[in-house]
Wavefront OBJ file of the C-alpha trace (Angstrom):
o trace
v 0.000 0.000 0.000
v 1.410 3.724 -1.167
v 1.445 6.777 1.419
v -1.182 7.882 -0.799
v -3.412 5.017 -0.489
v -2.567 5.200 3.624
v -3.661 8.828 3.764
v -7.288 7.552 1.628
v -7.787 5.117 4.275
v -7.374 7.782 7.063
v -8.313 10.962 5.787
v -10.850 12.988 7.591
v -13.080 15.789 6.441
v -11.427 19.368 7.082
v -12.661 21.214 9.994
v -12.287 24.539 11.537
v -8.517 24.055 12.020
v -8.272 23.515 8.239
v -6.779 20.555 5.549
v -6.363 17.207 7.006
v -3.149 16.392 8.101
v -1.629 13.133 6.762
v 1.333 11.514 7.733
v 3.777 11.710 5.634
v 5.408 8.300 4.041
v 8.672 8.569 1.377
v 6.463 5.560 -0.421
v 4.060 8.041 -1.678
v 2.632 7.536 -5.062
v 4.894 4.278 -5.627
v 3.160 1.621 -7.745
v 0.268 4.274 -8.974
v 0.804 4.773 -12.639
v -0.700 7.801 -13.546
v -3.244 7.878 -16.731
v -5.220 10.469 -18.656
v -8.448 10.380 -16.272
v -10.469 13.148 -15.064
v -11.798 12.606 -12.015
v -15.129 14.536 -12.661
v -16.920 16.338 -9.605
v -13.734 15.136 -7.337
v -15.387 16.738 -4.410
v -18.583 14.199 -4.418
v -15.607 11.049 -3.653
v -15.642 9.919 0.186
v -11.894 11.132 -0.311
v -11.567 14.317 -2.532
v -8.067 14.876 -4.367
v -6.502 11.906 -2.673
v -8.326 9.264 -3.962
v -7.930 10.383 -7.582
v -4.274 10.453 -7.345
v -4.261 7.353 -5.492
v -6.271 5.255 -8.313
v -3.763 6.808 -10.690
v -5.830 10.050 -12.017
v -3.775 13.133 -13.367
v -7.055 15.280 -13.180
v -9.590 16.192 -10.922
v -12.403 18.494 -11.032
v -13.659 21.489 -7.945
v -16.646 23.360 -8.430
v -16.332 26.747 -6.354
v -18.661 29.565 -5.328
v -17.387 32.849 -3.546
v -19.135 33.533 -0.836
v -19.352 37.894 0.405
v -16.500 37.522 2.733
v -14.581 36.400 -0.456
v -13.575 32.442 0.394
v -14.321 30.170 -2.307
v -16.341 27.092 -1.333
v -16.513 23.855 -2.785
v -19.685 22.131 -3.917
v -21.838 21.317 -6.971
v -24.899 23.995 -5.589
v -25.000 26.647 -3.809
v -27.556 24.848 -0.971
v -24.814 21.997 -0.555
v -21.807 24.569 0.466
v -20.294 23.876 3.669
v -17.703 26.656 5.385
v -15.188 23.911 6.116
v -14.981 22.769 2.252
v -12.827 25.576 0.826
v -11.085 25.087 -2.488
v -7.740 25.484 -0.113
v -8.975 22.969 2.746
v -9.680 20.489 0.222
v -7.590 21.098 -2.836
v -4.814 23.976 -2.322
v -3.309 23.390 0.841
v -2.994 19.017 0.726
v -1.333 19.859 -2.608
v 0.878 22.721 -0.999
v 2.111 20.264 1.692
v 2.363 17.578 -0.643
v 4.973 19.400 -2.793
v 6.825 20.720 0.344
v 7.289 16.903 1.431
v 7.986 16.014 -1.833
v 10.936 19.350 -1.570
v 10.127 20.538 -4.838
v 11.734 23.740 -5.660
v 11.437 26.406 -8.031
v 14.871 25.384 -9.035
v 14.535 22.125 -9.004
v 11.551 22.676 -12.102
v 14.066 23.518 -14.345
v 14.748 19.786 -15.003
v 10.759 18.718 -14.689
v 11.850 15.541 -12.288
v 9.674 16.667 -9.656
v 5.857 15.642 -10.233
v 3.501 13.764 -7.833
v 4.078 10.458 -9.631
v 7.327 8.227 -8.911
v 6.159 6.241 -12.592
v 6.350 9.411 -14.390
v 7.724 12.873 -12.351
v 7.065 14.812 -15.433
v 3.375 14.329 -15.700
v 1.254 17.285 -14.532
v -1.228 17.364 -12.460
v -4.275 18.711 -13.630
v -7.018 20.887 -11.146
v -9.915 22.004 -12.834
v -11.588 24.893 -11.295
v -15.325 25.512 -12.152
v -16.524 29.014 -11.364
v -20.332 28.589 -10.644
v -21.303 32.031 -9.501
v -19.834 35.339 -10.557
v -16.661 34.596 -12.347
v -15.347 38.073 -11.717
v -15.324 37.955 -7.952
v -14.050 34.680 -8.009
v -10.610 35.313 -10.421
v -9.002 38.055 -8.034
v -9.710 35.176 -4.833
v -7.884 32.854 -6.878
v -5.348 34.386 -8.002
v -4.536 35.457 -4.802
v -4.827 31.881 -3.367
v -2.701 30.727 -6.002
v -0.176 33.062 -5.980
v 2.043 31.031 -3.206
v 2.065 27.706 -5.649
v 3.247 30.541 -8.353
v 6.116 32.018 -6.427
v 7.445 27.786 -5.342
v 7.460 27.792 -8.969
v 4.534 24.995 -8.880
v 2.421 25.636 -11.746
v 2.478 25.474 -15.404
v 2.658 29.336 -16.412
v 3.128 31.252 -20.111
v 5.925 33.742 -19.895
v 4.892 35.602 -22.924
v 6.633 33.348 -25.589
v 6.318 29.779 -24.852
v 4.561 27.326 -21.819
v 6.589 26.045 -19.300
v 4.980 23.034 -17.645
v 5.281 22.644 -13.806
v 3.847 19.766 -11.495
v 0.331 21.060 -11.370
v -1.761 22.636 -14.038
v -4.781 25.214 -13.174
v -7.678 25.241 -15.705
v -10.577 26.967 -15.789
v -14.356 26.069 -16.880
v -18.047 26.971 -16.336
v -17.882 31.056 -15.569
v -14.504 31.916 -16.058
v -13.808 35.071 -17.798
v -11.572 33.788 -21.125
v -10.257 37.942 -21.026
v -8.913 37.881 -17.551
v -7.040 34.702 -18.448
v -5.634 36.482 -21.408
v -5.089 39.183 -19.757
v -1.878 38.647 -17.931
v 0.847 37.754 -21.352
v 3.902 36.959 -19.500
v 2.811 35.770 -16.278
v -0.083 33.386 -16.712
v -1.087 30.093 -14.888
v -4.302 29.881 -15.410
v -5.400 28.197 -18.214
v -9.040 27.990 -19.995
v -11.210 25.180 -20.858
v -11.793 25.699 -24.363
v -15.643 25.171 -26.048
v -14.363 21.752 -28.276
v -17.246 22.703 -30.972
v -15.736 26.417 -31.194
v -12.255 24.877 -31.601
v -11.682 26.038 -35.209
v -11.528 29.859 -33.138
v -8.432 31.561 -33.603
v -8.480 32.556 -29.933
v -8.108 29.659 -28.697
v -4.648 28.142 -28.137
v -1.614 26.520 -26.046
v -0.811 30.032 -24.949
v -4.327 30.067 -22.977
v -6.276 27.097 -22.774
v -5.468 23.774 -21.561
v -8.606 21.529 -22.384
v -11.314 21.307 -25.051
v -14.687 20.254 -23.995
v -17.732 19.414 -24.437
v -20.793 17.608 -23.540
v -21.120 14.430 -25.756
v -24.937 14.791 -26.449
v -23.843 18.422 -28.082
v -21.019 16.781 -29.803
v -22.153 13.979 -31.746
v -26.126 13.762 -30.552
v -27.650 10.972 -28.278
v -25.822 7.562 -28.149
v -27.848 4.555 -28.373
v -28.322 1.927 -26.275
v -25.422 -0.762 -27.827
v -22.615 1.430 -29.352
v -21.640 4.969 -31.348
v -23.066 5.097 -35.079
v -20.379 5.335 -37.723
v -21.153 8.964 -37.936
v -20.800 9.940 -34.688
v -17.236 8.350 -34.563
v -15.866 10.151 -37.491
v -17.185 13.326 -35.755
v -15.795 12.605 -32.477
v -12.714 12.066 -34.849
v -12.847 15.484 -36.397
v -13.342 17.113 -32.919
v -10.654 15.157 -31.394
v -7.720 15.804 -34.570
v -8.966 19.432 -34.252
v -8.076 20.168 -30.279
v -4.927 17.775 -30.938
v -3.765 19.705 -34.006
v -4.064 23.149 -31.648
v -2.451 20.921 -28.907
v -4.776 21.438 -26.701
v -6.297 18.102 -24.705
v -10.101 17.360 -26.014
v -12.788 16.024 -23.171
v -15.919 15.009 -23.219
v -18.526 15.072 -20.218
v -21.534 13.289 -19.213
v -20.425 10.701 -21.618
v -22.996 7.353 -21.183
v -22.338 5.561 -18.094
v -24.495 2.953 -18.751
v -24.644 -0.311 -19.405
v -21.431 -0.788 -18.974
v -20.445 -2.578 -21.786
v -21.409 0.701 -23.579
v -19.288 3.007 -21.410
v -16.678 0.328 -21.767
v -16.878 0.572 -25.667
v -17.370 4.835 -25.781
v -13.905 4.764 -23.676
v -12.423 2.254 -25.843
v -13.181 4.521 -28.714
v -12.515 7.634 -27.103
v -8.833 6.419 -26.529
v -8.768 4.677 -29.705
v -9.224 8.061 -31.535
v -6.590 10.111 -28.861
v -8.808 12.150 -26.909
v -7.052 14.347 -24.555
v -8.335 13.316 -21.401
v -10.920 10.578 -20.675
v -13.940 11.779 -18.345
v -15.241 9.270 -15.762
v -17.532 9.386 -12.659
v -16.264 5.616 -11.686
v -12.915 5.686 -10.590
v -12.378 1.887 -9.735
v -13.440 1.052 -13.035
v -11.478 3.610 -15.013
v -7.980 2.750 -13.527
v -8.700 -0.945 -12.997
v -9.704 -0.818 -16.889
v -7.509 -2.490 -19.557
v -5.877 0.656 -21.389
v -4.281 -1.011 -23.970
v -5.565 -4.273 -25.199
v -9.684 -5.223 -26.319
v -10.828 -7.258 -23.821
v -12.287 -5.612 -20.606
v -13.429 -7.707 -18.305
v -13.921 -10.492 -20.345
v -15.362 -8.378 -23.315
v -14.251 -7.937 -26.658
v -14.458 -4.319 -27.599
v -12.528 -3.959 -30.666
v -13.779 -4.058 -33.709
v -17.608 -2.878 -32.393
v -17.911 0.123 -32.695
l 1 2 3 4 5 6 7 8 9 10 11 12 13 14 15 16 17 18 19 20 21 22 23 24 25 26 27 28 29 30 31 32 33 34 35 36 37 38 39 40 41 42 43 44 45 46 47 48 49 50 51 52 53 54 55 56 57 58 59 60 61 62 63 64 65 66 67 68 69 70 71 72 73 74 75 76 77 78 79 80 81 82 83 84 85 86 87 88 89 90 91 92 93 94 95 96 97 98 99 100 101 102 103 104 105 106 107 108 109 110 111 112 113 114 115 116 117 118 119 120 121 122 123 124 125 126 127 128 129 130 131 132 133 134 135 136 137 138 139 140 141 142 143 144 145 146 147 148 149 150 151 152 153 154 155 156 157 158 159 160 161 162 163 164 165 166 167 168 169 170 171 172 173 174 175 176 177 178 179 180 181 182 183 184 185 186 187 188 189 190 191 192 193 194 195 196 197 198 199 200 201 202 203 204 205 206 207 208 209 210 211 212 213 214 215 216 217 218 219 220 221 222 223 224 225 226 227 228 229 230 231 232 233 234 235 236 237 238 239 240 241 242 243 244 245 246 247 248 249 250 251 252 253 254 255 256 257 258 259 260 261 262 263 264 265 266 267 268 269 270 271 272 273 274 275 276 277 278 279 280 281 282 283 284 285 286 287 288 289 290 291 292 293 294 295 296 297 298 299 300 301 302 303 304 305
């Protein structure tokens, strides 16, 4: 068992002293290979952030409101919020002291060994950060709250000419303002999440976005029951050489989650064709799934489509 895995089996919810505080283990993420999962609405998991990374998950997903004495809560609505579930109990300050007991420097980027993962130290981390209320009260907050990550040299940032990746990656969806992320040229580390069927938009690129998404239904129409028309794949396929050819990472939400031998196939297609990043709600599933060969769970998937 990892130190990651031990803090998933201990972890408590944060209180009024703040972030859980794990015990630290050297074993950390050793054995957890990371993959191109999204853990989508990371804060509904028993364990948020941890158990992602721990089931191998380079992404994860926080929904956050701002509340008039400007912290940023975490939670899908605004009747769910709790004061305890801040974006920094939950998501900013476990990654803060994970990098600190990992001793990653802002020197030691320069060389890009220094990422969560023992399997891979250069693979970002990914946090997602979905603005649900006013997106203009919420940027200064999180800039500010992000500002100590910046400074450690922590995050992936555009200096005016070219990206330089760093061990976590902050993207933005639902009501972030696209011209405050542009706004800062040589200095920027927050990234947007691109509108995949508005891809062909000159404004969009590597210099400012990270993802391109969009909901499945919009993209290729409802999916029936057994598996993806011939049409739809060749549009997914479109979509997906489009964000690739921009280099940005193409995802798509609320894609079917059942049966499962039709989620099973839409993945196997999905990473068939290169999407960016692969959306799930089941985590278990996802990482326990067969990446690279046809049969899952005793299924053969290729050649269905």
């Amino acid at each position: 068992m990892s130190g990651l895995q031990h803090i998933v089996s201990a972890w408590k919810e944060p209180d009024e002293d703040g972030a859980f505080d794990f015990e630290w283990r050297d074993d950390f993420s050793r054995g957890i290979v990371p993959k191109n999962c999204h853990s989508h609405n990371d804060y509904w998991r028993s364990v948020p952030l941890y158990e992602a990374l721990a089931a191998g998950c380079v992404s994860t997903e926080a929904d956050v409101w701002i509340t008039d004495d400007e912290e940023l809560l975490v939670s899908h609505s605004w009747e769910s919020v709790k004061q305890d579930r801040t974006l920094r109990s939950l998501y900013l300050d476990p990654l803060t002291r994970i990098f600190d007991k990992l001793n990653v420097s802002a020197a030691s980027t320069e060389d890009r060994e220094i990422g969560f993962f023992e399997a891979d130290p250069n693979a970002s981390v990914i946090l997602l950060i979905d603005f649900k209320n006013n997106g203009y009260e919420i940027w200064p907050v999180l800039v500010s709250q992000l500002q100590p990550l910046r400074e450690k040299g922590w995050l992936t940032y555009y200096d005016g000419e070219k990206v330089i990746q760093g061990p976590l990656t902050i993207v933005g969806t639902g009501h972030t303002p696209f011209d405050l992320v542009q706004q800062n040229s040589s200095n920027r580390f927050i990234f947007f999440d691109a509108p995949l069927l508005d891809i062909s938009n000159p404004i969009y690129n590597t210099s400012n976005s990270y993802y391109a998404s969009v909901q499945m239904k919009k993209a290729i129409g409802r999916v029936g029951f057994n598996r993806l028309k011939g049409s739809q794949v060749e549009t997914l396929r479109e979509q997906i050489e489009a964000a690739t050819e921009k280099g940005l990472k193409s995802r798509y939400w609320d894609t079917p989650a059942w049966p499962i031998t039709l989620r099973d196939r839409v993945w196997m297609k999905l990473e068939e064709l290169g999407t960016g990043m692969l959306n799930v709600d089941d985590l278990v599933s996802a990482t326990r799934w067969n990446w690279n060969w046809c049969t899952v769970a005793g299924l053969n998937l290729c050649g269905n489509s």
